[in-house]
C-alpha atoms as one frame of an Amber mdcrd trajectory, in Angstrom:
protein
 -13.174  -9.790   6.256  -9.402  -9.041   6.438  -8.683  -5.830   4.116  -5.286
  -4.610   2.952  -4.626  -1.039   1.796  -1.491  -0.353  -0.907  -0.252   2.570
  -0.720   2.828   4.119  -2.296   3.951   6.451   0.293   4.770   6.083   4.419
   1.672   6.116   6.052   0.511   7.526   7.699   0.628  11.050   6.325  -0.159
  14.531   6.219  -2.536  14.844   2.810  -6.099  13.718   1.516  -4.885  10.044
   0.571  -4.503   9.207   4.084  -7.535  10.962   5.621  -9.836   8.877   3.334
  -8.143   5.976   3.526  -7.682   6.277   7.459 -11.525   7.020   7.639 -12.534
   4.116   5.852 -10.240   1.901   7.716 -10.940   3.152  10.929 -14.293   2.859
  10.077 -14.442  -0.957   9.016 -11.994  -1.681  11.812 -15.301  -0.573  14.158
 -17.279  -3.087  12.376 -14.779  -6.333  13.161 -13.093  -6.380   9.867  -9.354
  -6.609  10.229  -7.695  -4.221   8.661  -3.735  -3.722   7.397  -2.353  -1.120
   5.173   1.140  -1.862   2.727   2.859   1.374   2.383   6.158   3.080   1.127
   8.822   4.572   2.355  11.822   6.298   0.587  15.223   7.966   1.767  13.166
  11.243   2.500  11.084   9.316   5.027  13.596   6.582   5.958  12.739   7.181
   9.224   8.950   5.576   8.653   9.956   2.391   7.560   9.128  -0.812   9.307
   4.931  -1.535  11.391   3.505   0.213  13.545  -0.054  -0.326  15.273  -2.669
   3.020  15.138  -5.692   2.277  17.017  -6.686  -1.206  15.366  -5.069  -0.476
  12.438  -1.894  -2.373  11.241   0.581  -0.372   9.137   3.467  -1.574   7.175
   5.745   0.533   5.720   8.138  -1.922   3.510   8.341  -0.990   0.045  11.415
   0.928  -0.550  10.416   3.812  -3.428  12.996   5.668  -5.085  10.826   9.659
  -5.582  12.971  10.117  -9.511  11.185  10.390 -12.628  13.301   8.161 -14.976
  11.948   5.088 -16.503  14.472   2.910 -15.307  13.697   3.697 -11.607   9.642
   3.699 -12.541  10.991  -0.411 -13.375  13.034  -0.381 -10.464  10.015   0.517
  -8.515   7.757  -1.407  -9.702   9.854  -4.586  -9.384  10.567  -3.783  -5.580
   6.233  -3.069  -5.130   5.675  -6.135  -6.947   7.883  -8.449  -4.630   7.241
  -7.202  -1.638   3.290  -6.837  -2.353   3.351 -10.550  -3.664   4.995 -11.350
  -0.210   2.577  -9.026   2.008  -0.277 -10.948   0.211   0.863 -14.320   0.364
   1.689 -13.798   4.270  -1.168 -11.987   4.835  -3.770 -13.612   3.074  -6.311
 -10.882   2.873  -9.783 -11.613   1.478  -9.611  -8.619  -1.044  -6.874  -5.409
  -1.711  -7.255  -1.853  -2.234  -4.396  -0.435  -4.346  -3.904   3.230  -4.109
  -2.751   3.842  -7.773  -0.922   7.214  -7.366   2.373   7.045  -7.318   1.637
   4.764 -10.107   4.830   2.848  -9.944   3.928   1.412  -6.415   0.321   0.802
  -7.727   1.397  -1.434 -10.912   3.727  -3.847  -8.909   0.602  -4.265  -6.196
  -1.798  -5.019  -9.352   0.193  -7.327 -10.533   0.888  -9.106  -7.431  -2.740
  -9.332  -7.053  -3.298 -10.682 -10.302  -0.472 -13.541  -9.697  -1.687 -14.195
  -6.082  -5.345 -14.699  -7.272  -6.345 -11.704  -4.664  -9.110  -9.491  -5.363
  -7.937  -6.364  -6.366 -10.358  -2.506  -6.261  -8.083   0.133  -7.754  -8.233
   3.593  -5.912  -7.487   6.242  -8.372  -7.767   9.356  -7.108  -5.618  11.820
  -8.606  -3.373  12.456 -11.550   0.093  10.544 -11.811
C-alpha cells in the first residue's frame, strides 16, 4: 500500500508530530508499504525545502507556508497546500492520505485536494489550531 503523510511544517522536526508520525512510518515502511510524507517549509526553514530520503522514507518538503495569522495569508495558504497537494497526489498516486490538520491552513488545502482527487483521506488531529 503506498501511504502519504501531509504535514504542514518541514519535516522532519524536533516535536511530538514528527516522532509519531516518523514511528508509524518507519514502522509500515518495515512491513513493505511504501511510504512518502508532503511537508512545509517557510522562510524560517527555507533551508528544508526540496526531498530528501531517511531510511526508506521519502520526504518532500514543497509547500511554501507563510507562519502570519491574518486571514488573507490563512487563503493564501491554503491555496498554495491545495495546489501543490492536488499535484503530490496526482503524481504520486497513493492508495490513501494522512493529513496532519495542525497548522490548519496546510491541512484544509490537503483535504480538499483529496476530496477533488478522489483519494482517501484519515484526518490526524492532534492538537489545538
Amino acid at each position: 500500500m503506498k501511504i502519504l503523510f501531509i504535514l504542514g511544517f518541514a519535516n522532519p522536526f524536533a516535536g511530538a508530530g514528527w516522532t509519531r508520525i516518523g514511528f508509524f512510518a518507519d514502522k509500515w515502511s518495515r512491513k513493505s508499504h511504501i511510504i512518502e510524507v508532503l511537508g512545509a517549509f517557510s522562510y524560517k526553514a527555507f533551508s528544508k525545502r526540496g526531498a530528501k530520503k531517511l531510511n526508506n522514507i521519502n520526504i518532500f518538503n514543497l509547500t511554501f507556508n507563510m507562519n502570519l495569522t491574518h486571514p488573507l495569508i490563512f487563503i493564501l495558504n491554503t491555496l498554495i497546500s491545495f495546489a501543490v497537494s492536488t499535484l503530490a497526489l496526482l503524481s504520486r498516486k497513493p492508495n490513501m492520505a494522512l493529513v496532519s490538520v495542525p497548522t490548519g491552513d496546510v491541512g484544509l488545502g490537503a483535504i480538499i485536494a483529496c476530496k477533488l482527487t478522489r483519494t482517501k483521506c484519515i484526518v490526524d488531529y492532534r492538537d489545538e489550531w
